[in-house]
MOPAC internal coordinates of N, CA, C and O (Angstrom, degrees):
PM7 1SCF
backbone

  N    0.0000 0     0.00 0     0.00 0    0    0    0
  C    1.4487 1     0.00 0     0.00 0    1    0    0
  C    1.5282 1   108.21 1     0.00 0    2    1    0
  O    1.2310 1   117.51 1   -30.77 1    3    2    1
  N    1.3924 1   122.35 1   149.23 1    3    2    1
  C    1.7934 1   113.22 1  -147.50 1    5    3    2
  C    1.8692 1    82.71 1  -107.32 1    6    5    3
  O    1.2310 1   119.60 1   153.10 1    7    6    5
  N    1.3486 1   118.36 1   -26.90 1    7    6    5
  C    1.8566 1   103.92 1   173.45 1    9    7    6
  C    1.9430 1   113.91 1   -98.27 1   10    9    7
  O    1.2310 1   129.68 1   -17.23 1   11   10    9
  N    1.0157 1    98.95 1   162.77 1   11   10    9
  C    1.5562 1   117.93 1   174.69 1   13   11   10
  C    1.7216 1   107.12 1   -55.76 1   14   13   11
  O    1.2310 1   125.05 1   146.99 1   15   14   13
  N    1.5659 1   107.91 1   -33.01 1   15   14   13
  C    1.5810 1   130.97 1  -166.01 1   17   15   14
  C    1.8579 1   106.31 1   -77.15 1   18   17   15
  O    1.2310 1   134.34 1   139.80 1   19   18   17
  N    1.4264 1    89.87 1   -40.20 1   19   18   17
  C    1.6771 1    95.23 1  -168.92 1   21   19   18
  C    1.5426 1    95.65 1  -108.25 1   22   21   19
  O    1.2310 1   115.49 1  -164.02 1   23   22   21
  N    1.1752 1   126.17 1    15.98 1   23   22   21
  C    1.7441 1   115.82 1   160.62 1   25   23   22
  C    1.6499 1    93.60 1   -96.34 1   26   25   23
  O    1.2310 1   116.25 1   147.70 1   27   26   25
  N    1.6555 1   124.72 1   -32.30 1   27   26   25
  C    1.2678 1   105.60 1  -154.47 1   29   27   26
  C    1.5320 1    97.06 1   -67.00 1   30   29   27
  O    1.2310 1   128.20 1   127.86 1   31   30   29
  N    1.8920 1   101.82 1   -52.14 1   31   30   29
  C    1.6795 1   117.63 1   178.40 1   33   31   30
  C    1.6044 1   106.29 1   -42.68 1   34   33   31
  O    1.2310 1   109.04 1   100.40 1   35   34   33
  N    1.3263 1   138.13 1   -79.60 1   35   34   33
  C    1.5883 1   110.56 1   160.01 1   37   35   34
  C    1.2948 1   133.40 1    -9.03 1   38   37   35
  O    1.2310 1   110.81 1   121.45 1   39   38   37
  N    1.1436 1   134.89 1   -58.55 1   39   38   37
  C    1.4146 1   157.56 1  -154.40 1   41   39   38
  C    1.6911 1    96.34 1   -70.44 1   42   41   39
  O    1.2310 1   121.80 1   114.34 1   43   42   41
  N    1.1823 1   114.16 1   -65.66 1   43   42   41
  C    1.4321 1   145.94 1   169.70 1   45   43   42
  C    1.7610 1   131.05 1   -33.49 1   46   45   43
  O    1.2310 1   126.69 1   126.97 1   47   46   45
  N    1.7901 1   104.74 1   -53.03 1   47   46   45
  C    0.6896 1   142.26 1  -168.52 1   49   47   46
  C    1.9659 1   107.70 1   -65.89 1   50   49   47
  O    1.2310 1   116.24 1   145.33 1   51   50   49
  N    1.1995 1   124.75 1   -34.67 1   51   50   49
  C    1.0298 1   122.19 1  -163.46 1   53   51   50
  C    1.7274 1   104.39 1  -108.45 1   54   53   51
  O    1.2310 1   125.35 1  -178.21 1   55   54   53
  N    1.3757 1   107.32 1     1.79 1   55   54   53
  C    1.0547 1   118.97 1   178.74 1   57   55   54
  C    1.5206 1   117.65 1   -95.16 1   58   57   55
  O    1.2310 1   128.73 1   145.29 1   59   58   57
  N    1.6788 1   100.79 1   -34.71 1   59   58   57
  C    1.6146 1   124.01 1   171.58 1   61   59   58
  C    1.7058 1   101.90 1   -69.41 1   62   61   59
  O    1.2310 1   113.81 1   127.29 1   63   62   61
  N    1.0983 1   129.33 1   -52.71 1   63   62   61
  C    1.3532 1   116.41 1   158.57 1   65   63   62
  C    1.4509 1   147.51 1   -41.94 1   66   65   63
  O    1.2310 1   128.31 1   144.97 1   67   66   65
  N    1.4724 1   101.60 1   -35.03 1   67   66   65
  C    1.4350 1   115.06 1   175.59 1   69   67   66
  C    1.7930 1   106.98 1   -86.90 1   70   69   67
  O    1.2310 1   116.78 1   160.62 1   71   70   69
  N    1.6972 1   123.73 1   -19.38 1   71   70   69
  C    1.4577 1   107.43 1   143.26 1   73   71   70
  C    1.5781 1   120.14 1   -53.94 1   74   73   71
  O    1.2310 1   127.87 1   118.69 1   75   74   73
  N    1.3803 1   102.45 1   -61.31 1   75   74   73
  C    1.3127 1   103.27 1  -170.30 1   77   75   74
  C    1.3455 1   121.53 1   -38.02 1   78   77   75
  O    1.2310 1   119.78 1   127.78 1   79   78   77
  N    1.2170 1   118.02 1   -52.22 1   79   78   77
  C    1.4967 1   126.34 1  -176.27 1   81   79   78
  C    1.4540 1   108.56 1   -74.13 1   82   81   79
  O    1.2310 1   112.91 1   137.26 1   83   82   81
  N    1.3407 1   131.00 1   -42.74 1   83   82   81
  C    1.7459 1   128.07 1   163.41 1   85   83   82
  C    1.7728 1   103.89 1   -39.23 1   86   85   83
  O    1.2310 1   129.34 1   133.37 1   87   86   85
  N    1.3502 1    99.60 1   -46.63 1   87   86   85
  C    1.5142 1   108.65 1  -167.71 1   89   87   86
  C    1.9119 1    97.92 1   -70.62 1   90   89   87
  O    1.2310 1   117.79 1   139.24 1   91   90   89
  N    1.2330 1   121.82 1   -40.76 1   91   90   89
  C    1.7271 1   103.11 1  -173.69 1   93   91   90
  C    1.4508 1    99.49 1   -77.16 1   94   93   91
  O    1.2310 1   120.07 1   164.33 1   95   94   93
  N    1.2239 1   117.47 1   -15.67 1   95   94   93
  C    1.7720 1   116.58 1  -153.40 1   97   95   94
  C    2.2623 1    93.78 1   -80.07 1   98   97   95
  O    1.2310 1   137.89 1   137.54 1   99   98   97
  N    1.3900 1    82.94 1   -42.46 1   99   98   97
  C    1.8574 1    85.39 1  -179.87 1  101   99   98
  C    1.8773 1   108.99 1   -99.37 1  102  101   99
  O    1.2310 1   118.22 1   156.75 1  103  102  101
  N    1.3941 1   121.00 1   -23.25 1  103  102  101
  C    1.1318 1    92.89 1  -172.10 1  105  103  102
  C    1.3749 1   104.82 1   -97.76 1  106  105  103
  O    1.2310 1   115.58 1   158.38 1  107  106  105
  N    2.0571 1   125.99 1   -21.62 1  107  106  105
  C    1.5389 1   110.88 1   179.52 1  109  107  106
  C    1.6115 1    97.15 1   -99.15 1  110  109  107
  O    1.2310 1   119.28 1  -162.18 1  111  110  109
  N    1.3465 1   118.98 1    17.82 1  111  110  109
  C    1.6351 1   108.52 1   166.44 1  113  111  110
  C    1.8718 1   106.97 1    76.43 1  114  113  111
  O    1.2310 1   125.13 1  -144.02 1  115  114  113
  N    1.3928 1   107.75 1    35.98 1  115  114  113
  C    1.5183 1    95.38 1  -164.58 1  117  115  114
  C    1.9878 1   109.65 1  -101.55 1  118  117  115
  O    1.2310 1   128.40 1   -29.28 1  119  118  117
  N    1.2087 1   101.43 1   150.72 1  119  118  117
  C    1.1862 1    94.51 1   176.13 1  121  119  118
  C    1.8264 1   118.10 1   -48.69 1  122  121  119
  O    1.2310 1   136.60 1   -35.57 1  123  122  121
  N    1.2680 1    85.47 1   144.43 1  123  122  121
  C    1.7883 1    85.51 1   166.41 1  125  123  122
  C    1.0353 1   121.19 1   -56.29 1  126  125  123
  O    1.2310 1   111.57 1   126.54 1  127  126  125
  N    1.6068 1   133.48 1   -53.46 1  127  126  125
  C    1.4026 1   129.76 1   169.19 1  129  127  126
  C    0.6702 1   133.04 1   -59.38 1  130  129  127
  O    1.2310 1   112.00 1   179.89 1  131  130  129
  N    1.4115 1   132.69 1    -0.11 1  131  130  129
  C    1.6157 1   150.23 1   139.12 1  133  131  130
  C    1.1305 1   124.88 1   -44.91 1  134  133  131
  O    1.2310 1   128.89 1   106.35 1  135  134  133
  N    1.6970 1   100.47 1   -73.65 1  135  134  133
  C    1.3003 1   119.14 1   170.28 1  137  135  134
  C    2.1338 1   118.23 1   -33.18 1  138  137  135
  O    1.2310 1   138.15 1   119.76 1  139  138  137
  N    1.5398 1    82.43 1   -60.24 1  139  138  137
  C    1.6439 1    95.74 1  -170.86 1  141  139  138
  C    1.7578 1    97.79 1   -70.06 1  142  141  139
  O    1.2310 1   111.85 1   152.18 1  143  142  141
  N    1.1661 1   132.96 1   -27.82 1  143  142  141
  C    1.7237 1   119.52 1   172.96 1  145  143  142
  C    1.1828 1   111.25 1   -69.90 1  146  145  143
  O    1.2310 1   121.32 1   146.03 1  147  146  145
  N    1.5101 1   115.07 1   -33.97 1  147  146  145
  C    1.5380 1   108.31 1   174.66 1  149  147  146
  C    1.9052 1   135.71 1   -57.51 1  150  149  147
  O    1.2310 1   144.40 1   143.91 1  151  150  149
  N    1.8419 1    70.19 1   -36.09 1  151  150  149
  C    1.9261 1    76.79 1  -176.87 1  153  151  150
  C    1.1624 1   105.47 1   -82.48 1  154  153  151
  O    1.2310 1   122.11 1   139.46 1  155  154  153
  N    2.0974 1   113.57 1   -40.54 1  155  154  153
  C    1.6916 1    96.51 1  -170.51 1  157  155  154
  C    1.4831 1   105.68 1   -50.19 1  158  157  155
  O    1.2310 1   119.19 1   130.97 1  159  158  157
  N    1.0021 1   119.15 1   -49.03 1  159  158  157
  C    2.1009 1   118.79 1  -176.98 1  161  159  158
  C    1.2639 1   111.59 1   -64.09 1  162  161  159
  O    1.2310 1   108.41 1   176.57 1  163  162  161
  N    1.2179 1   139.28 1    -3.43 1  163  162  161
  C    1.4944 1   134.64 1   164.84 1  165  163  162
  C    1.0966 1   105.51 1   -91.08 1  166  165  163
  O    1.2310 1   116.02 1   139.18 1  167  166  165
  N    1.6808 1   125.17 1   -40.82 1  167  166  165
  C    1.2957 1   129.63 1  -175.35 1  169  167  166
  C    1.3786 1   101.15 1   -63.17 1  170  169  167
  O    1.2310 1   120.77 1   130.59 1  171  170  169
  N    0.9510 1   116.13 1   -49.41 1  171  170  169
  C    2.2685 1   118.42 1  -163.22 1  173  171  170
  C    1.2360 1    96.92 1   -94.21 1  174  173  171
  O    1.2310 1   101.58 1   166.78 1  175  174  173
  N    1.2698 1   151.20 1   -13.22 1  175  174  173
  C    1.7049 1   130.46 1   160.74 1  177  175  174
  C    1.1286 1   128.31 1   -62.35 1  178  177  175
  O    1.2310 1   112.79 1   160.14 1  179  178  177
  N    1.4143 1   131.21 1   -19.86 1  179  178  177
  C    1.5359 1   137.09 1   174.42 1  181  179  178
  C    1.2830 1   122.42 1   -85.86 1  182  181  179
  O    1.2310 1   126.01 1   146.70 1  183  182  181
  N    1.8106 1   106.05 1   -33.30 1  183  182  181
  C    1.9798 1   102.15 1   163.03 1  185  183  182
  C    1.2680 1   117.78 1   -74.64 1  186  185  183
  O    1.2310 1   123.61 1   159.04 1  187  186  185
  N    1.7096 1   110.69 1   -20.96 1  187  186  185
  C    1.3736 1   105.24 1   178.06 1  189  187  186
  C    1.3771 1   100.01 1   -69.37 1  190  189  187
  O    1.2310 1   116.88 1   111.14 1  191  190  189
  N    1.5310 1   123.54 1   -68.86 1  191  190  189
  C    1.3428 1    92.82 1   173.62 1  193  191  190
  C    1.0711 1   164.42 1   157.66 1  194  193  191
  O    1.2310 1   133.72 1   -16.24 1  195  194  193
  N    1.9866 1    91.07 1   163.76 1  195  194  193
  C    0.9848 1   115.82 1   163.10 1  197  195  194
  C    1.4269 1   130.27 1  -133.69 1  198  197  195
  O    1.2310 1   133.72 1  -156.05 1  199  198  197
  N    1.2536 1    91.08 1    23.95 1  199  198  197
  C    1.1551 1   123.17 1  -177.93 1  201  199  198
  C    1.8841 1   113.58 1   -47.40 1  202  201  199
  O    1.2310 1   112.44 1   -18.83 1  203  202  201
  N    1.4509 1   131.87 1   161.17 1  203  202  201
  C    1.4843 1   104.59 1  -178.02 1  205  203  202
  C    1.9146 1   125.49 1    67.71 1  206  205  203
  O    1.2310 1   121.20 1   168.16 1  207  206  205
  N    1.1621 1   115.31 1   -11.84 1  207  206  205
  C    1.3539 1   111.64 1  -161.87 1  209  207  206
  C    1.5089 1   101.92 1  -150.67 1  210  209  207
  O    1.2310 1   115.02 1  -135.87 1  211  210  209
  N    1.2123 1   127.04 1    44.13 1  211  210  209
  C    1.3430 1   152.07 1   155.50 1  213  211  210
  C    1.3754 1    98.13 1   -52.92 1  214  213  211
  O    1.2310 1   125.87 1    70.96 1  215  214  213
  N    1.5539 1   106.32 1  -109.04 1  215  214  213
  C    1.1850 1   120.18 1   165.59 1  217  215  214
  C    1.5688 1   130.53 1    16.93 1  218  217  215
  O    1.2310 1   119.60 1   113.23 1  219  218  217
  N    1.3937 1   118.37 1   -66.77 1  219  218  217
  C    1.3185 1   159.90 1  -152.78 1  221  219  218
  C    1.3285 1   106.12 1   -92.82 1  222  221  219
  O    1.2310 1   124.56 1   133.80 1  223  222  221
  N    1.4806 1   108.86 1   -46.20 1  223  222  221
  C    1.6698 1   111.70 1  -178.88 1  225  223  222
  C    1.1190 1    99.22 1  -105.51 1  226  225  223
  O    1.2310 1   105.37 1   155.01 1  227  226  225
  N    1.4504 1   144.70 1   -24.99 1  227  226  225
  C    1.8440 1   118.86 1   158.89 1  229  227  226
  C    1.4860 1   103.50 1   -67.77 1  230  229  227
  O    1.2310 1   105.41 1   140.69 1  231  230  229
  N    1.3010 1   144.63 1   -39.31 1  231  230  229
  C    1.3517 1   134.02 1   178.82 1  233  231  230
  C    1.3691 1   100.01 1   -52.68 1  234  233  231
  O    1.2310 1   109.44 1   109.10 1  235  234  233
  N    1.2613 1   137.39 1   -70.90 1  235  234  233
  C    1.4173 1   123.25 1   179.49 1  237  235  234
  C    1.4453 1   125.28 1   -62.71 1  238  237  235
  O    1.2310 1   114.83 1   151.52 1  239  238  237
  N    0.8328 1   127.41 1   -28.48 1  239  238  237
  C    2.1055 1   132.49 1   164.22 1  241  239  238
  C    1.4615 1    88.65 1   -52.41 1  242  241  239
  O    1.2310 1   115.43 1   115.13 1  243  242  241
  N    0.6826 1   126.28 1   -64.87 1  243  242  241
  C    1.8068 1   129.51 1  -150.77 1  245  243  242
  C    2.1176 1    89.90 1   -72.53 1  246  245  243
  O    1.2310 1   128.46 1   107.31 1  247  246  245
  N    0.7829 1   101.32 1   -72.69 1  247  246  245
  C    1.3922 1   104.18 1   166.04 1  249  247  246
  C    1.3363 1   119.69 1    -6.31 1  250  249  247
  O    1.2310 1   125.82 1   101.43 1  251  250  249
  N    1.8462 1   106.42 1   -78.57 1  251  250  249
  C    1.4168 1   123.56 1   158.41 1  253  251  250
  C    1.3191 1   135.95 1   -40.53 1  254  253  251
  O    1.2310 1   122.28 1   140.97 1  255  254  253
  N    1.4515 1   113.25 1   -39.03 1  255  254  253
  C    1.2489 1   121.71 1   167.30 1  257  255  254
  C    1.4493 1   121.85 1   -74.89 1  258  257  255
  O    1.2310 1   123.88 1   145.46 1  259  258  257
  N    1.3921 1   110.17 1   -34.54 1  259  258  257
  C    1.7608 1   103.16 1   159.39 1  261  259  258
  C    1.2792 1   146.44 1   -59.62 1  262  261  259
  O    1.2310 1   136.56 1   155.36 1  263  262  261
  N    1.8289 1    85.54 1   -24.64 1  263  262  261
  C    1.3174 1    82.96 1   168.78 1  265  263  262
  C    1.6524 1   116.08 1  -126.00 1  266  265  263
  O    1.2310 1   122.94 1  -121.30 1  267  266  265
  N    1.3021 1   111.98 1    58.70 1  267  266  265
  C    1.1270 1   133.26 1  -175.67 1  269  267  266
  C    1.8295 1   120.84 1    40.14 1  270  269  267
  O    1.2310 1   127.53 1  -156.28 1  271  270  269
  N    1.5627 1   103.11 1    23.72 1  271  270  269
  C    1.5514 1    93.85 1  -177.31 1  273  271  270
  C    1.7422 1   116.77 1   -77.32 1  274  273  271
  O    1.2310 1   117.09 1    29.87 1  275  274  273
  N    1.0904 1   123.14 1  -150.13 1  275  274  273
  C    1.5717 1   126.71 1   166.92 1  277  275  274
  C    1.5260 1   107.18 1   -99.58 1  278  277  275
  O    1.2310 1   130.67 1   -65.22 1  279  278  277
  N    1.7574 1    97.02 1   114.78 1  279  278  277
  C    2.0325 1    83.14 1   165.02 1  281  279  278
  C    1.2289 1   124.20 1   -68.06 1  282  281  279
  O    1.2310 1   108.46 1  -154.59 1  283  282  281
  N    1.0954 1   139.18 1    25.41 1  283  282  281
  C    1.6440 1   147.08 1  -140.54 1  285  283  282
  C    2.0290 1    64.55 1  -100.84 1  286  285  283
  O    1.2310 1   125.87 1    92.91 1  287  286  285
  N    1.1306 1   106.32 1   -87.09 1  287  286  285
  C    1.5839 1   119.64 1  -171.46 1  289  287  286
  C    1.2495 1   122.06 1   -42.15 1  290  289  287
  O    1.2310 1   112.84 1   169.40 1  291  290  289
  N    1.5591 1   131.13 1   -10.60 1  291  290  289
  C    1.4550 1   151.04 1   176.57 1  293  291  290
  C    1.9562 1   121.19 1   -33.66 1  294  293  291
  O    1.2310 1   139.99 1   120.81 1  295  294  293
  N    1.8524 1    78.83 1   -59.19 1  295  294  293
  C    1.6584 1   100.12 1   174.34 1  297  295  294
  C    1.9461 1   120.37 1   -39.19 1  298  297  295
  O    1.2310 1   122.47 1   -69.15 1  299  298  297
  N    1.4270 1   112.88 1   110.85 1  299  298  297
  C    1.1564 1   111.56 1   171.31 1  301  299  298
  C    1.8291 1   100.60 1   -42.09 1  302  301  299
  O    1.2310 1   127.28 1   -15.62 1  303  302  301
  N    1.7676 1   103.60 1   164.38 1  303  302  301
  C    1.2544 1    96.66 1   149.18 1  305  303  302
  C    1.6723 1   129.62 1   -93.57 1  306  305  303
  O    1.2310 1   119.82 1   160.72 1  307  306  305
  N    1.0586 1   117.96 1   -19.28 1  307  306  305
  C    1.5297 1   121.14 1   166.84 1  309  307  306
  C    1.3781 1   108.29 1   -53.73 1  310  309  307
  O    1.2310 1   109.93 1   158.13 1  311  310  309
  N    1.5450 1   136.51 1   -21.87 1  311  310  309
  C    1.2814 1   140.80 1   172.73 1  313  311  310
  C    1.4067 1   104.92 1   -92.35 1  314  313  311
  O    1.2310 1   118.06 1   164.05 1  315  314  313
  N    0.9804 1   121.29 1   -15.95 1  315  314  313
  C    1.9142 1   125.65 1   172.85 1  317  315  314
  C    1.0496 1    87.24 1   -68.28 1  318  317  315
  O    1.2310 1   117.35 1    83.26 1  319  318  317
  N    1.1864 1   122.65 1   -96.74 1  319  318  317
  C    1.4509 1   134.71 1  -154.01 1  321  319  318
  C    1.7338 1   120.87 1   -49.87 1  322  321  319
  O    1.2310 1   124.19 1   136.03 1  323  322  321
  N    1.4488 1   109.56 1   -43.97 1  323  322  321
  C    1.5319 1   101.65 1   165.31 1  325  323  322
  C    1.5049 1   104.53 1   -56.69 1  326  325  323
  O    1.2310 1   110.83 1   149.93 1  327  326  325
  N    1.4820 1   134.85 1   -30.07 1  327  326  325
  C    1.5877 1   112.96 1  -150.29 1  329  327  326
  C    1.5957 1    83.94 1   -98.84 1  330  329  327
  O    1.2310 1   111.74 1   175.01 1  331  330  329
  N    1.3689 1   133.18 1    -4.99 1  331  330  329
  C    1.5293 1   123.24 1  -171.99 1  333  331  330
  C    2.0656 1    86.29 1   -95.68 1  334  333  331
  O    1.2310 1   115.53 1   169.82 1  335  334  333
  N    1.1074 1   126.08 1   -10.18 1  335  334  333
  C    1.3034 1   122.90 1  -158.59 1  337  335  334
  C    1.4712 1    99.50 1   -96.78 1  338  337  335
  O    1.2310 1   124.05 1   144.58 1  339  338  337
  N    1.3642 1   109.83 1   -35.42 1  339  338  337
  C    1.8373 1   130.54 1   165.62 1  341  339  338
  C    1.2371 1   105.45 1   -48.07 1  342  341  339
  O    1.2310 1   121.91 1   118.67 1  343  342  341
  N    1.4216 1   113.95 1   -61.33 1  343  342  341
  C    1.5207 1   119.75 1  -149.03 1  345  343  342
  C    1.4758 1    92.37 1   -60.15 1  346  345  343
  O    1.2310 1   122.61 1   121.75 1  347  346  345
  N    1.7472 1   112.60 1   -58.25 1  347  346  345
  C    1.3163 1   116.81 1   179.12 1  349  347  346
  C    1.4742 1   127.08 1    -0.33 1  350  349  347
  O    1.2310 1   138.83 1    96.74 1  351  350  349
  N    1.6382 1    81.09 1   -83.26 1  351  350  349
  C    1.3531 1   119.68 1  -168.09 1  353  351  350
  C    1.3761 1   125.26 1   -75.27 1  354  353  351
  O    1.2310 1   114.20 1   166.79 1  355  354  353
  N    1.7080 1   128.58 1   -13.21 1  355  354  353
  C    0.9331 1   134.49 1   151.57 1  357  355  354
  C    1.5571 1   120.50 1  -100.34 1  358  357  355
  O    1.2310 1   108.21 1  -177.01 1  359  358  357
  N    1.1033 1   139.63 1     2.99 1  359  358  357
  C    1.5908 1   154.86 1   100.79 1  361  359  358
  C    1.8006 1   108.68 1    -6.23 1  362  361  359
  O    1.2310 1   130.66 1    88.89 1  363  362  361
  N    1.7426 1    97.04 1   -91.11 1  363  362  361
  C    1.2810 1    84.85 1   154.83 1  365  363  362
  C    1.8737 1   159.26 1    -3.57 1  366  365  363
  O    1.2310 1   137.40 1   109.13 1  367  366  365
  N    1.2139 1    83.89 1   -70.87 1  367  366  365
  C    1.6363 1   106.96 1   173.75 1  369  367  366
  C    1.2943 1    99.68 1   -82.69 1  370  369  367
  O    1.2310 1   102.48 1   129.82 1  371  370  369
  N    1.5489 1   149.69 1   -50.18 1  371  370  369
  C    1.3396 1   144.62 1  -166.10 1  373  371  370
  C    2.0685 1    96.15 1   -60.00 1  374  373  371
  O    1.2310 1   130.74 1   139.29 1  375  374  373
  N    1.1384 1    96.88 1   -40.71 1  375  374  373
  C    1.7008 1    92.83 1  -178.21 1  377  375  374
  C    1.2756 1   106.36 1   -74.03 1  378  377  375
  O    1.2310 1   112.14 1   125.18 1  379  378  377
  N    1.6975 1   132.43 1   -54.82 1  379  378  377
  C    1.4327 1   119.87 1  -160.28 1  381  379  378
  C    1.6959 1    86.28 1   -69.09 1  382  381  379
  O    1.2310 1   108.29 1   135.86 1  383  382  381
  N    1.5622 1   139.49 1   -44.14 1  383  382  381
  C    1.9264 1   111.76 1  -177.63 1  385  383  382
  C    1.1535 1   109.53 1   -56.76 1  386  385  383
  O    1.2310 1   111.93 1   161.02 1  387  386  385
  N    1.2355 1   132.81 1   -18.98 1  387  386  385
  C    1.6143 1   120.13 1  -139.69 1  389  387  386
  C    1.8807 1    83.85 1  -120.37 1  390  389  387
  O    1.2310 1   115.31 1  -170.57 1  391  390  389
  N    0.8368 1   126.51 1     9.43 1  391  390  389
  C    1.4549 1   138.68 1  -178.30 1  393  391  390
  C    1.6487 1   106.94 1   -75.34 1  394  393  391
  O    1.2310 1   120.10 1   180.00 1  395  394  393

């Protein structure tokens, strides 16, 4: 991750999941193998991606930050759309296993 901000949010992130899923597994009563298909596919749809577009999105973060804009807006769109194309598609697959 090319800022100090989005290594911590990475860092973070897989940890906020593994509540979440403790939390559906005891509070909606769900099978474990549910639980655990859900997160591995939540967990691996977001490196996929953005996978390829490193580069591209610390050149623009850094960009943004120089010149004091919001990185909220940083994200190429070729990295939008593959990581909205991920979510899809590993969405997808979390329902037909978890089916």
């Amino acid at each position: 991750m090319p800022t100090r901000t989005h290594r911590i949010t990475a860092a973070l992130t897989p940890l906020a999941m593994v509540l979440f899923g403790v939390g559906s597994y005891y509070a909606k009563h769900m099978e474990a193998a549910t639980v655990l298909a859900m997160y591995s596919f939540a967990v691996a749809c977001f490196p996929v991606g953005v996978i390829g577009h490193r580069r591209e999105l610390a050149r623009r973060l850094l960009e943004a930050k120089e010149k004091g804009e919001s990185e909220d807006e940083a994200a190429p769109p070729a990295m939008l759309a593959q990581l909205l194309a991920s979510i899809v598609v590993f969405g997808a697959l979390a329902m037909w296993v978890t089916r």
